[in-house]
C-alpha positions as CSV (number, residue, x, y, z in Angstrom):
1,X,-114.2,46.9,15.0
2,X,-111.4,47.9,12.5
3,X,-109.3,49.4,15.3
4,X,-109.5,45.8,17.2
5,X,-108.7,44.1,14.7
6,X,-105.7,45.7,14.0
7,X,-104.6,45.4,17.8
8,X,-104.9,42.1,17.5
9,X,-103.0,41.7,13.9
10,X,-100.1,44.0,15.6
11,X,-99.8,41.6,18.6
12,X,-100.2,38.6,16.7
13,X,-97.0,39.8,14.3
14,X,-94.7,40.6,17.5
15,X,-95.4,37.2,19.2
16,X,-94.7,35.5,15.7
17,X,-91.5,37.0,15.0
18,X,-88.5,34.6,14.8
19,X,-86.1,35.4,17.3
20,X,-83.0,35.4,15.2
21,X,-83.4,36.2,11.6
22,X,-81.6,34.3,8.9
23,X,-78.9,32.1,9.4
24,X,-76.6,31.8,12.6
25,X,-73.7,34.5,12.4
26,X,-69.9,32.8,11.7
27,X,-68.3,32.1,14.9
28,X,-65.4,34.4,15.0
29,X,-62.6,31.8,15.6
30,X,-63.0,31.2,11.9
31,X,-61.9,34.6,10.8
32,X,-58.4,34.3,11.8
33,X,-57.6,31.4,9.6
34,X,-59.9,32.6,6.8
35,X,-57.8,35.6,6.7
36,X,-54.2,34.0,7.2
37,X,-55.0,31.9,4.0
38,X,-55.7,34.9,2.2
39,X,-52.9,36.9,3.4
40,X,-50.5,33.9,2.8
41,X,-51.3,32.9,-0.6
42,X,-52.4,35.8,-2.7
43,X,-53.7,33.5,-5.6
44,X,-56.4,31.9,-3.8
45,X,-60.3,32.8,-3.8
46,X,-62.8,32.0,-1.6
47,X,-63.5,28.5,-2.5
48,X,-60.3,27.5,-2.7
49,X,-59.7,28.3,1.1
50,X,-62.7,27.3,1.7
51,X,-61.2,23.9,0.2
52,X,-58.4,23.9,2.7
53,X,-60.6,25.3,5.7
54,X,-62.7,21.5,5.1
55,X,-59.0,19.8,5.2
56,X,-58.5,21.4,8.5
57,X,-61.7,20.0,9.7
58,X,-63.5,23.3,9.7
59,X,-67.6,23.3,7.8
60,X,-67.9,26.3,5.9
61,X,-70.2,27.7,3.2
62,X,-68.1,29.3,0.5
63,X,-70.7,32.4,0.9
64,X,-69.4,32.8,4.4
65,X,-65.6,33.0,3.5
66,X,-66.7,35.2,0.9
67,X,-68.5,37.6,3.3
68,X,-65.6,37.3,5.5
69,X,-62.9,38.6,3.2
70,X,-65.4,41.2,1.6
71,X,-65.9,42.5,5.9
72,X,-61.9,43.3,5.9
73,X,-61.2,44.8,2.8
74,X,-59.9,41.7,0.8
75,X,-60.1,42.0,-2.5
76,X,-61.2,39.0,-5.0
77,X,-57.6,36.8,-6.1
78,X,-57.7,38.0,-9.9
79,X,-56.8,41.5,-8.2
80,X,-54.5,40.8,-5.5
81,X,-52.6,38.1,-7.3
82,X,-49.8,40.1,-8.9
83,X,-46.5,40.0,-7.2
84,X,-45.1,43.1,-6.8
85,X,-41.3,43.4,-6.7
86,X,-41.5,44.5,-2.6
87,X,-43.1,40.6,-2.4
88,X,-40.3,39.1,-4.7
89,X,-37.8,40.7,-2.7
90,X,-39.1,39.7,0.4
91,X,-40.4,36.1,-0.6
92,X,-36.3,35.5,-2.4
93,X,-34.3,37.4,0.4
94,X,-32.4,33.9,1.2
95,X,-31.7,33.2,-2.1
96,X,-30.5,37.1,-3.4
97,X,-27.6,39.2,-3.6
98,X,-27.2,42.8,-4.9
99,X,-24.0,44.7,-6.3
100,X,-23.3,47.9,-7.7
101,X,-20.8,50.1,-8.2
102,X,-20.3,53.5,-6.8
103,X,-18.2,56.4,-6.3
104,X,-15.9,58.5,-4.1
105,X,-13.4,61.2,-3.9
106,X,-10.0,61.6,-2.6
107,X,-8.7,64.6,-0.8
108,X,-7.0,66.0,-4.4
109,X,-10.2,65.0,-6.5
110,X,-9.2,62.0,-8.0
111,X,-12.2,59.6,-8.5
112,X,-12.3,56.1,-7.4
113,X,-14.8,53.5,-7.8
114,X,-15.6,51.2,-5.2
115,X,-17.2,47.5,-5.9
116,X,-19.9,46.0,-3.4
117,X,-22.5,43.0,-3.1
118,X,-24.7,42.6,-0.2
119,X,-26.4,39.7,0.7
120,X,-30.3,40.2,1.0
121,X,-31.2,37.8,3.8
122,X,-28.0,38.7,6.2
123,X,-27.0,42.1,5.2
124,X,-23.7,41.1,4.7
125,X,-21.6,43.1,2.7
126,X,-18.4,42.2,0.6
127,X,-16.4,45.0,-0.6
128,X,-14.3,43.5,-3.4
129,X,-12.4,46.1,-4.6
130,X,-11.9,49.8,-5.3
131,X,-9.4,51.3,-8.8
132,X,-8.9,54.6,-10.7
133,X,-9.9,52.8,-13.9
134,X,-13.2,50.8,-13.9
135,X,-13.0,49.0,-16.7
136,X,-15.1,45.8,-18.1
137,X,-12.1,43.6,-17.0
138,X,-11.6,44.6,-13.2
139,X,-15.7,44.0,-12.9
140,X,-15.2,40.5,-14.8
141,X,-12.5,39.5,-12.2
142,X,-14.6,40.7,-9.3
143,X,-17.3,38.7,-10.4
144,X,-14.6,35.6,-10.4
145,X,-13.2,36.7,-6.8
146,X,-17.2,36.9,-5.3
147,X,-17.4,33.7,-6.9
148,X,-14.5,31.8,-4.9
149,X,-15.8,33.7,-1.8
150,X,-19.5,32.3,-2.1
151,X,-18.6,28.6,-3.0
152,X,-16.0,28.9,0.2
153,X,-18.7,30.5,2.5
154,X,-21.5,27.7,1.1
155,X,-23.8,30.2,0.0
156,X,-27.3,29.7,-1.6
157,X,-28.1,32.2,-4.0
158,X,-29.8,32.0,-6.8
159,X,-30.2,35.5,-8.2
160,X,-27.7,38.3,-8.6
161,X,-29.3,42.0,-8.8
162,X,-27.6,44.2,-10.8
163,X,-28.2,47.8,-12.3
164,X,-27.9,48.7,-16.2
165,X,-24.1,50.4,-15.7
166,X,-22.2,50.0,-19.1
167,X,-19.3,48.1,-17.3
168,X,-21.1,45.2,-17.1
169,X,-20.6,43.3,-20.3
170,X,-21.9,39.8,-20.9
171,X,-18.3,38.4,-20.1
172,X,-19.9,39.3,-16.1
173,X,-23.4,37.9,-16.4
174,X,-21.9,34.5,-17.8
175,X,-20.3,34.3,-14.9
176,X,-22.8,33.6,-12.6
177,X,-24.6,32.3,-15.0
178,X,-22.4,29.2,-14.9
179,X,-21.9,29.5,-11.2
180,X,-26.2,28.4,-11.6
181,X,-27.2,32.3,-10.6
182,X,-30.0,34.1,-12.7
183,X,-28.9,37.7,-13.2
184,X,-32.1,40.3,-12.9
185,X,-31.5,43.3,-14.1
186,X,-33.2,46.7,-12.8
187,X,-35.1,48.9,-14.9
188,X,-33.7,51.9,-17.0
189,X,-33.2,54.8,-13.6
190,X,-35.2,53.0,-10.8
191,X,-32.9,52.6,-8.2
192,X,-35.5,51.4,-5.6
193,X,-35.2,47.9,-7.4
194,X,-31.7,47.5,-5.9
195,X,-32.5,49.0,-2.8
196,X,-30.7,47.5,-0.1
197,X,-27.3,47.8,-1.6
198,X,-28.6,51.7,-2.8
199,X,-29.2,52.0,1.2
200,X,-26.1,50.3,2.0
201,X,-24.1,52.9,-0.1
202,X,-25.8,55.5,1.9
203,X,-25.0,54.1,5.6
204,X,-21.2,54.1,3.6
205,X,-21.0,57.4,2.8
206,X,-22.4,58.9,6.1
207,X,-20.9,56.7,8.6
208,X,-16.8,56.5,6.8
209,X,-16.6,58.7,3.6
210,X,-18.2,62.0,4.4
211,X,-16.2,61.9,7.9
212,X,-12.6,60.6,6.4
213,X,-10.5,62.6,4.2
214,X,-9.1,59.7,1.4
215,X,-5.9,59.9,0.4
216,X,-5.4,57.6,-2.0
217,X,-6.2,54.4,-3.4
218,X,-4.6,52.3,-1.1
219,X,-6.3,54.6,2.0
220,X,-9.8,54.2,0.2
221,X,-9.3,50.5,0.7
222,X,-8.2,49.8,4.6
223,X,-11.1,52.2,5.2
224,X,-13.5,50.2,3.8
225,X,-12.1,47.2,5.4
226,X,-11.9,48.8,8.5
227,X,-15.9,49.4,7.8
228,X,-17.0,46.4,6.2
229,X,-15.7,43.9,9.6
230,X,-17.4,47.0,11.8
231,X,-21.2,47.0,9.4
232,X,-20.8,42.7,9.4
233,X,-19.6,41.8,12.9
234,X,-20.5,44.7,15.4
235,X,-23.2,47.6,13.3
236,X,-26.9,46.6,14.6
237,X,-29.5,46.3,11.7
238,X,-33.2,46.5,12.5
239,X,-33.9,43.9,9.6
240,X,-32.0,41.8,12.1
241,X,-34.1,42.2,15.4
242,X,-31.0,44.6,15.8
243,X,-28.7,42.0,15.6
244,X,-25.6,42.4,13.5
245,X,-25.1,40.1,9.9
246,X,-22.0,37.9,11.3
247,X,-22.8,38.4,14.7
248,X,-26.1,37.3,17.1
249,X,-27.6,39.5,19.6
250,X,-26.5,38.0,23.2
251,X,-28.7,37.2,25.8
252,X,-30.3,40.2,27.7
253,X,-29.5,40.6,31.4
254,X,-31.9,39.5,33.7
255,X,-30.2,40.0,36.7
256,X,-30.7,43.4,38.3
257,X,-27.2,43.5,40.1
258,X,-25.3,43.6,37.2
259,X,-27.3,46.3,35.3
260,X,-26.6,48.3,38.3
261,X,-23.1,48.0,38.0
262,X,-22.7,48.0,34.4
263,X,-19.4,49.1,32.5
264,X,-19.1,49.3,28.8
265,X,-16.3,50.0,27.0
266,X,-15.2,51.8,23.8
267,X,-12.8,50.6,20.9
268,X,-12.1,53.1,18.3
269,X,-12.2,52.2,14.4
270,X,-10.5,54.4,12.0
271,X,-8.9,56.6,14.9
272,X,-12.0,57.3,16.1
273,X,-14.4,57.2,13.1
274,X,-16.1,54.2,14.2
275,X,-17.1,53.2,17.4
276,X,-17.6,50.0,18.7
277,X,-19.1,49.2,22.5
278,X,-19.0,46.3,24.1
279,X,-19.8,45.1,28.3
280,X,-16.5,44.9,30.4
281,X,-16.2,41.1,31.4
């Protein structure tokens, strides 16, 4: 009868059935280096890692690493291989500086302008200078004084951020030129490309300016002194793990005894300004 028949075509197709359709699913220790190869190297697609996955001693179909970076969100190399200037930044941080120029009041009004270069990797900050009259010459010999500094310090840089301000002439940009530093220049009011020194000029201004009346040019300048040793051998900087640029974390206390019975101590910068704290020996 029709109705047996079917019974037995039903039960015949369960007991058939294949226990695991298609192929077996990627073990999921493979992900995590499928997925560091992509993070780490923009450029690549999924047969290239799979490439390097096989020199690593790992089987695997290009399909799979395809599937794999299609599961999280990955998108093909052709659209993720730009570089923004976020990853150039980050990827050149040893080998970068930034400077600008910027400017402050004194108690009667009078403008100064204050030179600065930071160091990308270290935060370090070297204020060269601060005058009445910015002209093309007093940047030119700053660039010559940064110069000295950096060969006497051993620095590696390689590139020298700067923004499009009209005092600085081509006389400036040969300087580091022949020094073997590339000058980049920002684009026409986007600050963001100099950003750390921009941030720096910031943490200036609300730590020391906007809390110190400036007398004069000669004031301006043991101030900024005064703040640059405090921001490179004592300020923390979370780029840093909280360490300071100059200046490496200590090691934490591990023994309970002395962190119940702990003194600290206060030095005044700036006749009170700044503070600096350190542990009583």
């Amino acid at each position: 009868m029709r109705w047996h028949r079917n019974l037995l075509k039903r039960r015949h197709a369960a007991t058939c059935v294949p226990k695991r359709r298609g192929r077996p699913p990627t073990v999921r220790s493979i992900h995590a280096p499928v997925l560091r190869l992509a993070h780490e190297n923009s450029s690549w697609g999924h047969r290239r890692i799979r490439g390097e996955l096989a020199a690593l001693g790992i089987k695997v179909a290009a399909s799979t690493v395809w599937e794999i970076l299609r599961e999280h969100g990955i998108r093909p190399a052709p659209e993720r291989q730009s570089t923004t200037w976020a990853d150039f930044l980050r990827s050149q941080a040893d080998a970068l500086l930034a400077c600008d120029p910027f400017e402050t009041r004194t108690l009667t009004g009078a403008r100064l302008c204050v030179f600065a270069v930071i160091e990308h990797a270290t935060r370090r900050i070297r204020i060269l200078g601060a005058t009445a009259h910015p002209t093309a010459d007093w940047i030119v010999q700053l660039g010559r004084n940064l110069l000295m500094d950096l060969e006497d310090a051993g620095s590696q840089a390689r590139f020298l951020i700067r923004d499009r301000d009209s005092k600085f002439t081509q006389a400036f940009d040969a300087l580091p030129a022949d020094a073997g530093l590339t000058v980049v220049t920002t684009g026409i009011q986007i600050p963001r490309m100099n950003s750390i020194v921009e941030h720096w000029i910031q943490t200036c201004r609300r730590e020391l300016l906007d809390r110190t009346l400036i007398w004069n040019q000669s004031h301006l300048l043991r101030a900024l002194h005064e703040f640059e040793t405090f921001y490179n051998w004592h300020r923390p900087h979370r780029a840093l793990g909280q360490a300071a640029p100059l200046r490496p974390l200590p090691e934490p206390i591990s023994v309970p005894a002395q962190i119940r019975y702990l003194e600290v101590r206060r030095r005044d910068r700036l006749s009170g300004t700044l503070h600096e704290y350190q542990r009583a020996a």
